[in-house]
N, C-alpha and C positions, 0 to 999 in steps of 0.2 A: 887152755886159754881162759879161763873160771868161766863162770857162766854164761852160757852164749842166750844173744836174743834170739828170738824167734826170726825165721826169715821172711815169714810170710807178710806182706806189707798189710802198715797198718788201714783197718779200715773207719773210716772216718763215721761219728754216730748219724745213723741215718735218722734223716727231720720227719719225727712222725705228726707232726701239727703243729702248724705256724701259728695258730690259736686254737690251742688246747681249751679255751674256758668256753669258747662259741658254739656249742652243739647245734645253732641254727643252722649255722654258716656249713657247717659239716655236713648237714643234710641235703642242704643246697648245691653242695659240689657234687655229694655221690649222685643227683640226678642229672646233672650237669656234665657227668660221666669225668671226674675228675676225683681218683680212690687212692688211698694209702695202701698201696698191698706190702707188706712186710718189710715197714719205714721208707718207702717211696712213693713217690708223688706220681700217679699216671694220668695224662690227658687222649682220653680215647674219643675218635671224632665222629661225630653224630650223622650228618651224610657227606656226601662230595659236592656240593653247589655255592658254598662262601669262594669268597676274594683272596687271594691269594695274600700272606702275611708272611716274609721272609721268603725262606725255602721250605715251610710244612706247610703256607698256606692258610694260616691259622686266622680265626677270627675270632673276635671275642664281642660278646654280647651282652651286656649289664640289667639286669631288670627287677621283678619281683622274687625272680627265680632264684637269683642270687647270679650267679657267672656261669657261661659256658663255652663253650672250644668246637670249632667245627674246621674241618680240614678238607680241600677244595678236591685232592684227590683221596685213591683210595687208601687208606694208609692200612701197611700188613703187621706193622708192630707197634704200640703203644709207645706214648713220649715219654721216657723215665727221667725224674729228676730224682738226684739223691741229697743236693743240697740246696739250700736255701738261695747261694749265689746261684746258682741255675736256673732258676725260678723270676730272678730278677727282669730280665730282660722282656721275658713274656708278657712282665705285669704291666711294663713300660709303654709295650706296644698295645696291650689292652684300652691302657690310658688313653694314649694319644687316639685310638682308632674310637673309642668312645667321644673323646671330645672333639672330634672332626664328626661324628654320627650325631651328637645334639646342636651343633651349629647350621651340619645339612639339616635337619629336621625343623629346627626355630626358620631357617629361609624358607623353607617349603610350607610351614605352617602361617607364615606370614604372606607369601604368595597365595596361597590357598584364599584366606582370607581377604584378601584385597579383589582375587577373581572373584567372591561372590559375592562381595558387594557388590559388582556391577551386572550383575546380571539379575539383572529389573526390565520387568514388561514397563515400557514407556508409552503403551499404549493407555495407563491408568493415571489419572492428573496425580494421585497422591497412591503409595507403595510402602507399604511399613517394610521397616526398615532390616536387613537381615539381623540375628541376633549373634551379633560380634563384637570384639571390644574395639570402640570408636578411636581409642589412640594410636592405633594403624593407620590412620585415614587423617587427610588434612580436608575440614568439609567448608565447604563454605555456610552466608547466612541463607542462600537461596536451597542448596542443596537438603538443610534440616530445616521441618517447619513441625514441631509440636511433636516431635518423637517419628515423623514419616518424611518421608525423603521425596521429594518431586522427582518429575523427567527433566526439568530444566536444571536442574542440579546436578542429577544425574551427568547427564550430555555437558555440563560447564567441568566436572569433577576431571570427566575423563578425556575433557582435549587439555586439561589444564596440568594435570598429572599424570596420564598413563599413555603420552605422546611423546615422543623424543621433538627434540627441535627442526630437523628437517620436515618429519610427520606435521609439526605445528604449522610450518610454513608454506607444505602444500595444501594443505586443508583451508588456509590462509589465501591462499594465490585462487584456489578452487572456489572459495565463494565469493569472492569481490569480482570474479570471472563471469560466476552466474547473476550477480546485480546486478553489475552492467549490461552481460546478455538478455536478462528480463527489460529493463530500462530500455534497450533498444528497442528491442521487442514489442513495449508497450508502446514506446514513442509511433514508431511506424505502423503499427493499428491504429494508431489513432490518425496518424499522415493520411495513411491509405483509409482510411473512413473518409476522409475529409475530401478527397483526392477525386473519388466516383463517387461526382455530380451529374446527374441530368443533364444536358443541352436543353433549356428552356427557351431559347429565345426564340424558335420557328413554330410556336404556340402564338395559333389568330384566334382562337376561340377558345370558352372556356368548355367546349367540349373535349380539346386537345388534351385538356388536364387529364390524368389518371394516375390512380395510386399505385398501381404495377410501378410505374417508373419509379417510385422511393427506392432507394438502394437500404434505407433502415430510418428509421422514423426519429430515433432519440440524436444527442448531437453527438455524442464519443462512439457510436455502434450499437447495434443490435434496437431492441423494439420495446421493451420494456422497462426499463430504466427512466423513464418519462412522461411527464402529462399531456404528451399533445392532443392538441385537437384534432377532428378530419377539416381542414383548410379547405375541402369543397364544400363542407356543409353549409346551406344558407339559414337552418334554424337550426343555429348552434347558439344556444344563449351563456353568458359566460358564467363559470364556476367559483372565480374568486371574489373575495368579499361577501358584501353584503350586499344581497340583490335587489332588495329596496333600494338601497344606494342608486345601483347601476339603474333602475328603472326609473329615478327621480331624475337622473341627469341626462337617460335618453331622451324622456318626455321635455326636461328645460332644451336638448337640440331640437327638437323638432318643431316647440315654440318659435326659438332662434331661427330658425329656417323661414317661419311664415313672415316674421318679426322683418329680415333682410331683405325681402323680397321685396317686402311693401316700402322702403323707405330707401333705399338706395336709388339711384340713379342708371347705375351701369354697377351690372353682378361678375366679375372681375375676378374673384378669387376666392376660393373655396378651400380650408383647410380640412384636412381631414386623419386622424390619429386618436393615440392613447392621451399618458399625462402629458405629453410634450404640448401639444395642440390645446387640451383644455386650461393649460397653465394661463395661456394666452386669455383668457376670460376672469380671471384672477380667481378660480377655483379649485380645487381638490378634490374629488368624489363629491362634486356637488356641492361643496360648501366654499364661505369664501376665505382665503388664507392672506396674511398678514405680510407673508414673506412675497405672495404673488400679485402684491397691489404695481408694484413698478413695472413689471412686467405688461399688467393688463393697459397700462398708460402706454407704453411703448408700442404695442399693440396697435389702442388708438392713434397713436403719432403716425406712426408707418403707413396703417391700412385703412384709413378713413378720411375720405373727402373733407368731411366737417371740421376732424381737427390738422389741417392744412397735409393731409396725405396723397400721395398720386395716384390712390387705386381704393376699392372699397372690397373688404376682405369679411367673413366669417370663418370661425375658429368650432367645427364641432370633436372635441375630443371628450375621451371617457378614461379616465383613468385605470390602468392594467388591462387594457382591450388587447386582445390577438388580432391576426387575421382574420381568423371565421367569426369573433364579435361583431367587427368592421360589418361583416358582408352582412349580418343578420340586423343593423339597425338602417344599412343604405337599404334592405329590400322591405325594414319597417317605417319607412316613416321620413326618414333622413336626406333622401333623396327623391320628393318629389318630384311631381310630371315640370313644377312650375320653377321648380329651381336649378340653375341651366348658366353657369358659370362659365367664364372662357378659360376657367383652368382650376382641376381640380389636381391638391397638393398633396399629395398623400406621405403621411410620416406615420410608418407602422410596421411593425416589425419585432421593435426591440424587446419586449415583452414574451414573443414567442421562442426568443432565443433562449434569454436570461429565465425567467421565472417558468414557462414550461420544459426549455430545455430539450428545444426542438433539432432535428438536423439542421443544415444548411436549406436542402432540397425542399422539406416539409415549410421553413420560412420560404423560402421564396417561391414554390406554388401558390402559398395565401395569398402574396403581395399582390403575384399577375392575375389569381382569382377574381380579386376587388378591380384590377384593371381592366380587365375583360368586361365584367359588369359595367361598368360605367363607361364602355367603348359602346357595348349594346346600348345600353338604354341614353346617353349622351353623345351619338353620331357628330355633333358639329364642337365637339370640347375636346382642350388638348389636356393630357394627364402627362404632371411630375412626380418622378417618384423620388424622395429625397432618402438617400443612403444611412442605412444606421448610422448613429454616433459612437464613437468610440468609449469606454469605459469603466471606471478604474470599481475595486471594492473594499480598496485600505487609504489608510489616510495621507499617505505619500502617492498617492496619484498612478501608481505604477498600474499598466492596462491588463486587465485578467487575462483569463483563457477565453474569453468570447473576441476580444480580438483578431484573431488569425481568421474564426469563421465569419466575424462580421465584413471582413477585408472579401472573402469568399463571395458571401451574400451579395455584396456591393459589384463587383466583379461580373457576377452570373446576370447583375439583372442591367447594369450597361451596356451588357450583350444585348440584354434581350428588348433595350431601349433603342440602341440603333439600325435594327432589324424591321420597328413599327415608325411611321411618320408621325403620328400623333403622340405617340410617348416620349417623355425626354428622360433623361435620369441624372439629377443635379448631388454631388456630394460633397457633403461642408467640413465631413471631418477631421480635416487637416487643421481646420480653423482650431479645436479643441484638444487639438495635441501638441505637449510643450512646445516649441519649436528648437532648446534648446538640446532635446531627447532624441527628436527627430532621425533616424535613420541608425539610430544606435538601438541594444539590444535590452535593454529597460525603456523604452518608449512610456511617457507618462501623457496623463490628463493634464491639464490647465488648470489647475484648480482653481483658480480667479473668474471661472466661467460657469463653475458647477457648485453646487449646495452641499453634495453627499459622492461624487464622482460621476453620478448618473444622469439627475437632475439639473435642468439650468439654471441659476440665478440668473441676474438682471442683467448682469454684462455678459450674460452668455444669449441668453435673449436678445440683447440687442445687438450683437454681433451678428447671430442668426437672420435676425430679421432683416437686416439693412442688405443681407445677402440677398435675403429670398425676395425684398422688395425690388434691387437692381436687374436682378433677372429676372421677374414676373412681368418687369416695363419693358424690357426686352421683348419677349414674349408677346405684350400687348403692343405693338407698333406695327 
C-alpha cells in the first residue's frame, strides 16, 4: 500500500510561551504558581479559601506580582493547558472578575471616604478638615471656612446628603414638634408665672405685707432677672437718673406742698405718682417742657378754683418713681402733718412694671404699701387708686407684653379696693385703647392720646382729666 503514515495521532506543538520576549512576566507566573513543564501550561492553587470560578473555583488576582490562581478546594492534580485556545477562557474570566474587583474597590473607597469625613467631634467650633480629596463631597459655603470645616456644616452636610427622604422628613416632622412643644412650654411658664398671685386684698395694715408671699420677684419668673426694689422699704431712694435731679424736684414738691396749703380754700385733691402726675405741672425731671405747657393749662382749667374749676388740686409727681420712691418722699417731706386732702390720687405703678420689671405681686404690694401709709397717718381721707395704663412700644400702637400683667395688676387691686371702704380703685384704660382694636387680638394704643405710646400728650390729658375731675365731684358731694 506504499508508504503508510504513522498511526499514532498527531500531536499538536505544545505552546511553550505566549510571550517568549517577557522574562519579567515569566518570573511572575512561576511565583504565581503558574510553570511550563515540558511545553504545558500548569495552574497550581495556592490555598483553598477564593470564590469559586466555574467548576475549579478559580480566582484570579492582578497586581505587582503579576497574575495568580487560587482554587477554593483542594485540587489533587494541576490544570494542564496544552494550547493556547485553552487558555482563553480563563484569561476572560480573569478579566471580567478583575474589572468587577476595581469597581467593588472604587465603591468602597469612595464610601470609605465619605464615612470619614463625617466623623468630626462637633464639640470643636472649627475641625480641620480630614485629608481627602474634596470632589467626593458636595460641601457647602457654611460647611468650609478657610481650609477647616465647622459643626454647622458638618450637621447641614449630612441631613442634606447622607439622609434619604423619608429620614429627611422625619427629622423634619421631629423638630417643628419640639418648637412647638418648647413654645408651649414656655407660653404656660410664663401663664402659670402669671397665674399664682397673692390674694391681697384682706391686707388692713401694712404689717399684713410680707415678702414670703412673692411667688418670684421678676415679672416672667424666677428672682433674678430684674431690678426690683423691696416695695416695703421706706428709705429706698431711687436708683435712676440723676439724683440731683430727683432731689431738686422732691425739694420743688415739698415747696408745692406748703405753697397749696396756704392759698387754697378747701384742699380737695391730691395727686400723687411718677411722670404722669408731674407732667401735670408742665415739667420733666424738674425742668420745664415745651411739649407739657398745654397740659399744665388744662391742669389749671380742671383743678383750680381761680381759673373757673370745681375743685383745687396739687400734682406732686417725680419722674420714673417706683412704689418704694413714693413711700420714701410721703415719709420725707411730702406728706405733712398739715396737708390733709379729702382725696388722695395715686397714679403709680407703671414704672415698676416696665423699667424695673417687676412681678405682678411685687407691683401691687408697693401700691397697697403707699395705701396703707396714708390710711395710718390720714384716718379721715379717702384714697384712689388709678389703674395702670395701657401701653404700646412700636409705632403702630400695638400693646406689648406688659399688657396682660397690667390687666392682672388692675384686677388684684379692685379686689383689693372693694374689700376697704375708704379705698376706691377708678381705671381709664379703656379710654387709651383704640376702640376700633378693642376685643380683638392686636389691641392697640390710641395714639392721638399718647407722645411715644407711654406718655400723654394733651388730648390724652385732657381726656384723663375731665375723667378724674367728674369722679373726684362725685366723691366730693
Amino acid at each position: 500500500m506504499g508508504n503508510a503514515e504513522s498511526s499514532s495521532p498527531t500531536t499538536p506543538a505544545p505552546v511553550t510561551n505566549l510571550n517568549p520576549g517577557n522574562t519579567a512576566r515569566s518570573r511572575s507566573r512561576r511565583a504565581a504558581g503558574v510553570t511550563n513543564v515540558n511545553g504545558t501550561i500548569k495552574f497550581e492553587a495556592n490555598d483553598d479559601t477564593s470564590p469559586l470560578v466555574g467548576d475549579r473555583g478559580m480566582h484570579m488576582n492582578g497586581g505587582a506580582a503579576g497574575m495568580s490562581a487560587d482554587i477554593e478546594a483542594p485540587v489533587t492534580a494541576p490544570i494542564e493547558i496544552t494550547t493556547q485556545k485553552d487558555l482563553l477562557p480563563l484569561l476572560e474570566k480573569r478579566s471580567q472578575i478583575l474589572s468587577s474587583n476595581e469597581e467593588s474597590s472604587s465603591s468602597s473607597v469612595t464610601r470609605k471616604r465619605k464615612n470619614a469625613a463625617d466623623i468630626i467631634d462637633c464639640k470643636q467650633h472649627e475641625i480641620d478638615a480630614p485629608r481627602i480629596d474634596k470632589s467626593y463631597y458636595v460641601y457647602s459655603n457654611v460647611a468650609s471656612v478657610k481650609g477647616k470645616r465647622t459643626c454647622l456644616g458638618v450637621i447641614k452636610n449630612f441631613l442634606m446628603y447622607q439622609l434619604s427622604d423619608r429620614q429627611k422628613a422625619i427629622v423634619l416632622v421631629t423638630l417643628c414638634f419640639m418648637i412647638i412643644a418648647g413654645f408651649i412650654g414656655f407660653s404656660s411658664s410664663r401663664s402659670s408665672a402669671s397665674d399664682r398671685i397673692t390674694d391681697f386684698s384682706d391686707v388692713h395694715s401694712s404689717m399684713d405685707l410680707k415678702l414670703g408671699s412673692i411667688h418670684h420677684w421678676c415679672l416672667f419668673g424666677g428672682d433674678s432677672d430684674c431690678t426690683c426694689e423691696n416695695p416695703l422699704d421706706p428709705d429706698n431712694i431711687p436708683d435712676h437718673g440723676n439724683l440731683e435731679k430727683w432731689s431738686t424736684v422732691h425739694s420743688a414738691n415739698k415747696d408745692a406742698t406748703a405753697e397749696y396749703v396756704s392759698t387754697v380754700s378747701s384742699q380737695d385733691l391730691v395727686f400723687l405718682g411718677s411722670s404722669t402726675v408731674e407732667g401735670w405741672n408742665g415739667t420733666m425731671k424738674g425742668k420745664t417742657r415745651p411739649r407739657l405747657e398745654k397740659p399744665k393749662k388744662i391742669f389749671e382749667e380742671l383743678f383750680t378754683r381761680e381759673n373757673g374749676g370745681p375743685i383745687d388740686a396739687l400734682a406732686l409727681g417725680s419722674y420714673g418713681d417706683t412704689s418704694s420712691n413714693l413711700l420714701y418722699r410721703l415719709l420725707h417731706g411730702e406728706m405733712p402733718e398739715y396737708l390733709n386732702p379729702k382725696i388722695w390720687w395715686l397714679v403709680i405703678g407703671t414704672d415698676d412694671l416696665r423699667v424695673k420689671h417687676c412681678s405682678e405681686e411685687v407691683v401691687i404690694m408697693g401700691i397697697i404699701r403707699n395705701v396703707e401709709e396714708i390710711l395710718y397717718q390720714k384716718p379721715g381721707a379717702k384714697i384712689v387708686i388709678n389703674g395702670l395704663f395701657p401701653t404700646a412700644d412700636n409705632e403702630r400702637g400695638i400693646l406689648n407684653k406688659y399688657w396682660r400683667p397690667t390687666q392682672t395688676i388692675n384686677r388684684e387691686l379692685r379686689k383689693f379696693a372693694e374689700k376697704h371702704e375708704r379705698v376706691d380703685f377708678v381705671d381709664h384704660g379703656r379710654m387709651f385703647v383704640d376702640r376700633d382694636t378693642i376685643g380683638s387680638k392686636t389691641q392697640k394704643v390710641n395714639l392721638e392720646m399718647t407722645e411715644d405710646g407711654v406718655h400723654l400728650n394733651s388730648v390724652g390729658y385732657r381726656m384723663w382729666g375731665e375723667a378724674v375731675q367728674l369722679k373726684a365731684v362725685k366723691f366730693l358731694v
